[in-house]
N, C-alpha and C positions, 0 to 999 in steps of 0.2 A: 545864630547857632541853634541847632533843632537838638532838641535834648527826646530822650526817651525813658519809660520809669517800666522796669521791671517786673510788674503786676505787685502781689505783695511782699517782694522782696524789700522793697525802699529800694534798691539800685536804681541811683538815675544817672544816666551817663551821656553823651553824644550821640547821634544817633550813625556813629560808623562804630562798629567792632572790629575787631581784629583776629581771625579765623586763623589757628595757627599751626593748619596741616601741612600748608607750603615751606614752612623756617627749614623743615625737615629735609627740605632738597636744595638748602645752598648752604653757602659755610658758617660755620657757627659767628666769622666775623661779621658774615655779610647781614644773617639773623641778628644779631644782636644791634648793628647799626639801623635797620629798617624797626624792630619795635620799639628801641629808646628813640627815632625818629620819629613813629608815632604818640608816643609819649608825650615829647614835646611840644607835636602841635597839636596836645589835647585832646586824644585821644584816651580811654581810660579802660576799656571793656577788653580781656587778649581771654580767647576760646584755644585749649588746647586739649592731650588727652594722652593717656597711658600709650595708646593701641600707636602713637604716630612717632613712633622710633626716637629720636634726642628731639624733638619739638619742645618737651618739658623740660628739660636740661640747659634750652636756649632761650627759654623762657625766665629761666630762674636766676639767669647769668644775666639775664639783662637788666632786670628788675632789683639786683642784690640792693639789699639795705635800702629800700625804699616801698616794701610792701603797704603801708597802709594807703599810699599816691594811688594806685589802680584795685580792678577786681580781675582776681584770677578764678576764670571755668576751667574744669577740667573733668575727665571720665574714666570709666571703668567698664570693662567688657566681661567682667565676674559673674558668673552664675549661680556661685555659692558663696555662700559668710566668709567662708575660710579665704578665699581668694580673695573676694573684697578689699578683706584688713590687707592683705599682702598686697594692692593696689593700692590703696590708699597710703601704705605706708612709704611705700616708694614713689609715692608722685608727693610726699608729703618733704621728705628729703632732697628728692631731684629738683623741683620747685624753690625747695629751703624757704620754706616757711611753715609755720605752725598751725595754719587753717588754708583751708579752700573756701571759695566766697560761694562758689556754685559746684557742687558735686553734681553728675550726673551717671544715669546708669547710659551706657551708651551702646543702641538700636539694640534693646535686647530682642530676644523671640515671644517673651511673654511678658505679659505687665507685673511687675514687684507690687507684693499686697504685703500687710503686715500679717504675721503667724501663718506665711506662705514654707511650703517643706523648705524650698532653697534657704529660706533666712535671708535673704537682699533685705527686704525694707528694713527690717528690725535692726539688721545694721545700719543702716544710713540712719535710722534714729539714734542710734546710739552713739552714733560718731558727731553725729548731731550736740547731742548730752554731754557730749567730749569737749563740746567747743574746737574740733578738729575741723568739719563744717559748718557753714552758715546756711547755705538753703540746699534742697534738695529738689533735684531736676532729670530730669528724662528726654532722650533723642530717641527719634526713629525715625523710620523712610517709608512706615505702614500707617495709613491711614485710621486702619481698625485699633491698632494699639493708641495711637495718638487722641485717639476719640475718651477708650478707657482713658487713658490719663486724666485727661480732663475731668468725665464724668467723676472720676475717684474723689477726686478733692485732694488725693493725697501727695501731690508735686507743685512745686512753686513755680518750676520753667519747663516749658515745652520748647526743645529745638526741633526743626522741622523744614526741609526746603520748602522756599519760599521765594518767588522770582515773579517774573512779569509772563511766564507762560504756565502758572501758578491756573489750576482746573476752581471751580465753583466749589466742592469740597475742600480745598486746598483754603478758601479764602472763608472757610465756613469754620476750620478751625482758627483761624485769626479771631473770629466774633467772638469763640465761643470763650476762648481764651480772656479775651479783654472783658468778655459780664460775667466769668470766676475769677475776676481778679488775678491773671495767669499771667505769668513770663512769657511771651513770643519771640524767641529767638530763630531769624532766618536766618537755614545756609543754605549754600548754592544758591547764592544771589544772581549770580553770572552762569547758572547753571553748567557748574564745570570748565567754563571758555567756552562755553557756544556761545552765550553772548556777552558781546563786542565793545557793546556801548555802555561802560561804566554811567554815564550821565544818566542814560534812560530805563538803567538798574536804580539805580538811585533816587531817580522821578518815582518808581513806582512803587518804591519801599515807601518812599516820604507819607503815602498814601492814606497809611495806616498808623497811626500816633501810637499804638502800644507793639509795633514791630521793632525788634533792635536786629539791623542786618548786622553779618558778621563776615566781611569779605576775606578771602583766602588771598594772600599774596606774598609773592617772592621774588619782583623786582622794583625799583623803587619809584620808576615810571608811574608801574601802580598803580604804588602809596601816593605819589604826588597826585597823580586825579582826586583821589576819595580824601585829601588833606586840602585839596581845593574848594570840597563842596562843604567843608564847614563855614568858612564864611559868602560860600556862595551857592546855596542848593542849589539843584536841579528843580524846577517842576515841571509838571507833567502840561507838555505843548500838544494843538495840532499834529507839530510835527513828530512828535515822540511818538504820539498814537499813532501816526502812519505807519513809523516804527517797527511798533510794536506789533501791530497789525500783521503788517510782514511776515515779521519772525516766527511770529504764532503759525502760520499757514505754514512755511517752510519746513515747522519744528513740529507741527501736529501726529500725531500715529506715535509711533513706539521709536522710542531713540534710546542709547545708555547716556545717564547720567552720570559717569565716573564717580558713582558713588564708591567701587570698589568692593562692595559686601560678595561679590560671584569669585571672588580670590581666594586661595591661589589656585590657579589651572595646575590640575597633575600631568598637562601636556604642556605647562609651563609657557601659556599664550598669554599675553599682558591685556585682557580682558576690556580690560574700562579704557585700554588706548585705541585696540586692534575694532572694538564692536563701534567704536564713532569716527572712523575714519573717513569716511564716505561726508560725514559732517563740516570733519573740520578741514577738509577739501575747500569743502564746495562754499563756504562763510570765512578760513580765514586761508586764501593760500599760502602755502608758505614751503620756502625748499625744507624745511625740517622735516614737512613728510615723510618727503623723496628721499633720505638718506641711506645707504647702504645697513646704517643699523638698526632703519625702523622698516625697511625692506623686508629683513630677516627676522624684525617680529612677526611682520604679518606674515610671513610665508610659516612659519609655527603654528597658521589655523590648518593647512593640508594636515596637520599631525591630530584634530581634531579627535576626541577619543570617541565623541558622543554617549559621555558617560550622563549627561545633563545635571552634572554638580551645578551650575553654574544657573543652570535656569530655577533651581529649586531653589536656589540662595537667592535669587534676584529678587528685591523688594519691591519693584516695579512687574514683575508677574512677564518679564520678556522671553521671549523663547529666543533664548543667546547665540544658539548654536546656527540656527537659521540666521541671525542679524550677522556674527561673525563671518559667515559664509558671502552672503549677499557685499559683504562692504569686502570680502577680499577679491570678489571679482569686478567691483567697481575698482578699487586699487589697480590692479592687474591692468587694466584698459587703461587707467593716468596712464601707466608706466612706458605700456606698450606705445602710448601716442593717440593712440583711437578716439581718447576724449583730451584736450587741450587744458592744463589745468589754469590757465590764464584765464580759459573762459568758461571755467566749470559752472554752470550755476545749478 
């Protein structure tokens, strides 16, 4: 079993987490039986977050009267003090429990300092002083912020995607993390569902002893892969590297990573599905594309406003409007026949 420790948190836990944006899209039974199933087989780390609809609520139900057995993450998208407590107090309720184990501020626009005008930090100290939380942590999907983090000294966890098509910077805040004694928590392990291969996600987390991934999942298929690899990691093979190797090429240049931050379209286009369709074509086929009602998402990019909400929001710096466009006339061609999607590569 591959354990992983926190930076200075003390959290040591397995090294699979459990990312809890997906609970939000099945039913609260189905949620609740996949993370008391993680539970069981030893599983101990569940990431979840205000912004992710009842995710917290199916968290809290699953966990009742057994909080001190796991550590619960959780976030807040608050820009000011005042909002904060009003997050905190409601994921303190919905959760039903009395602390958070890892608070974080989550992918704000600017880094939280203490005696900053917003008030952020000075509240997460103070809730801190509360004993409401135990450590205090920070997400983004910005490089430049990620870095402040770090240099600050003043967070305990950094989350951050972290995957096997992960750039030189990408692996630079891994270093930098582990000689401040820092949290590394990766998501978008599977970067989204582009990739495929649990195993050779897993080989390449293993990598890194102060990484703790935190896989997103919602059926129990899944769970059962990443509940296999505790008593049986992955490493990293030949063959993994070929892999990988691949995937890197296929997946090089500008792609969305369903991060979601470019939401919501005021032309009401589903952004983080419609901009990687061309992707998940061409790596996983499958009739769910072709559906008459993912037909008529994508036909909502013609309605395209070109306000470029969407590309200012993009934490990856993509020009959305152009990728929407580009992947709906690749759609178009599946549909029409022109290109065969059995043999899209």
């Amino acid at each position: 079993m591959q354990m992983v420790t926190l930076g200075s948190t003390g959290i040591t836990v397995n090294k699979n987490g459990i990312g809890c944006l997906p609970v939000q899209r099945v039913t609260h039974k189905t949620a609740i039986m996949l993370l008391q199933k993680a539970y069981n087989a030893g599983l101990r780390y569940f990431d979840t977050a205000r912004a992710y609809t009842d995710s917290e609520a199916k968290v809290g139900d699953a966990f009742k009267g057994m909080r001190e057995k796991i550590f619960i993450a959780t976030k807040t998208k608050a820009l000011k003090a005042e909002d904060f407590w009003k997050d905190l107090a409601i994921s303190l309720e919905t959760l039903q429990t009395d602390y958070i184990d890892v608070y974080q501020f989550h992918n704000p626009p600017f880094l939280p300092v203490p005696g900053g005008e917003d008030g952020l930090y000075d509240a997460m100290l103070e809730a801190k002083a509360q004993g409401k939380i135990r450590h205090i942590g920070i997400t983004s999907h910005k490089l430049k912020i990620a870095n402040e983090a770090i240099d600050s000294g003043l967070y305990e966890t950094l989350q951050f995607p972290f995957c096997y098509l992960a750039t030189d910077a990408d692996k630079e805040l891994v270093a930098k993390c582990k000689a401040a004694n820092m949290g590394f928590i990766a998501m978008k392990g599977l970067s989204g569902g582009l990739i495929t291969n649990s195993a050779a996600a897993y080989a390449f987390e293993a990598q890194y002893e102060n990484v703790l991934p935190i896989w997103g999942i919602q059926k129990e298929v899944e769970l059962d892969e990443f509940i296999s690899y505790i008593d049986n990691p992955p490493v990293m093979t030949p063959e993994i590297e070929e892999l990988i190797a691949h995937d890197k090429e296929q997946l090089s240049g500008d792609f969305c990573r369903a991060c979601g931050y470019c939401m919501p379209c005021p032309a009401g286009i589903e952004i983080n599905a419609c901009a990687r369709m061309s992707l998940m074509l061409r790596r996983a086929p499958t009739d769910k594309q072709l559906t008459p009602e993912m037909q008529a998402k994508m036909k909502k990019i013609e309605g395209c406003l070109h306000c470029n909400k969407c590309k200012a929001k993009c934490p990856y710096g993509l020009d959305t409007p152009t990728l929407l466009a580009k992947n709906y006339e690749d759609y178009k061609r599946v549909l029409s026949g022109e290109i065969d999607v059995r043999n899209y590569t």
